[in-house]
C-alpha positions in Angstrom: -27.8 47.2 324.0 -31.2 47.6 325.5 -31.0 44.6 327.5 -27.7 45.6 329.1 -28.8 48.8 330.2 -32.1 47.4 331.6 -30.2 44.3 333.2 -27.8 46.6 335.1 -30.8 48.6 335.8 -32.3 45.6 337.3 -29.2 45.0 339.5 -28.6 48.4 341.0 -32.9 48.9 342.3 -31.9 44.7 343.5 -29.3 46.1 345.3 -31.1 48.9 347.1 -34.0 46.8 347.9 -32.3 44.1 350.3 -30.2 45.6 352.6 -28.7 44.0 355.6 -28.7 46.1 359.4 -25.5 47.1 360.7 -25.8 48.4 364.0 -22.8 50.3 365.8 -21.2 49.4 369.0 -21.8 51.5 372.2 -18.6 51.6 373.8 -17.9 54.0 376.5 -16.1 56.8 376.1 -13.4 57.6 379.2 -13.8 60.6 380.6 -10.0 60.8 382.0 -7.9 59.9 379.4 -4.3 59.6 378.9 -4.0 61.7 376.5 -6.0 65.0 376.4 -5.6 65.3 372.3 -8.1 63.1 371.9 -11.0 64.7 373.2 -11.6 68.3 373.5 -12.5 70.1 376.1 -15.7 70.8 375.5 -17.0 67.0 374.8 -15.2 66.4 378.2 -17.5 69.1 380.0 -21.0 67.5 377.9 -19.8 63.9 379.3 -19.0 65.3 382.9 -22.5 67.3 382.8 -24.0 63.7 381.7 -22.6 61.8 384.5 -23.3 64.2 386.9 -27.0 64.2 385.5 -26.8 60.2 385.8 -25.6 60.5 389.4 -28.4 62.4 390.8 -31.2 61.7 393.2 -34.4 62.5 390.6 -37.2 60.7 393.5 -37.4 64.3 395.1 -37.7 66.3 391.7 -40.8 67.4 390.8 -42.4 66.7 387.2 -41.1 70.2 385.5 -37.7 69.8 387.1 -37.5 66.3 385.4 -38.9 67.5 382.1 -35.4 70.2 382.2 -33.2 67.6 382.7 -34.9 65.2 380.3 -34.1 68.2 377.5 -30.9 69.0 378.8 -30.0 65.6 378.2 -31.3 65.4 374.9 -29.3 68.9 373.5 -25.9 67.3 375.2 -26.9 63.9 373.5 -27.4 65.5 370.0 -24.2 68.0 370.3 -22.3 65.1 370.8 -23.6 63.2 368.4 -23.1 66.2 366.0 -19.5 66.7 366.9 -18.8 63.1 365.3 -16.7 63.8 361.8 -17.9 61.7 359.0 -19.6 61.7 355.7 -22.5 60.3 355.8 -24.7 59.5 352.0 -28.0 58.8 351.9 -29.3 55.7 349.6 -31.3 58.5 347.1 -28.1 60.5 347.5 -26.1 57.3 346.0 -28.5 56.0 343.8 -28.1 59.7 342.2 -24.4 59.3 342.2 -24.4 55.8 340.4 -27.0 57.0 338.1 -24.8 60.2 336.5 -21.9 57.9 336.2 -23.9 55.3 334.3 -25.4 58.2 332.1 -22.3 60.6 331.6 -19.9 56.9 331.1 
């Protein structure tokens, strides 16, 4: 019985030591859709502040000015990435989880 539990041990830190990358695909998001369900409004006006922001002349800024809008884009970034709905574990988080149902099963 001891060698079960050890060899499934064995398997699960396995498991969690080679993982493979998955990286996400950047697609763009339209600003003028079709259908206004699918983004609210006030993604639309952190993607039209963005583009706006991409569209500008920054040669005749000076250094502070650029330091703004460098921060500006970063908030808008990470509010939109924050507006994303999703669980998301972590691999202590689920190494936790597999570990009670091994113990309480």
């Amino acid at each position: 019985m001891k060698k079960i539990t050890f060899f499934t041990m064995m398997l699960l830190l396995t498991a969690t030591l080679f993982t493979t990358n998955s990286f996400a695909i950047n697609e763009k998001v339209p600003t003028s859709s079709n259908n206004p369900k699918e983004i609210p409004a006030e993604v639309k006006v952190l993607l039209n502040r963005l583009e706006e922001i991409k569209k500008m002349d920054k040669s005749n800024l000076s250094s502070t000015e650029k330091k703004e809008l460098r921060k500006e884009v970063r908030t808008i970034k990470s509010t939109l990435k924050s507006t994303g709905n999703g669980v998301y574990l972590s691999i202590g988080a689920i190494i936790i989880i597999i570990l009670l149902l091994i113990l309480l099963l």
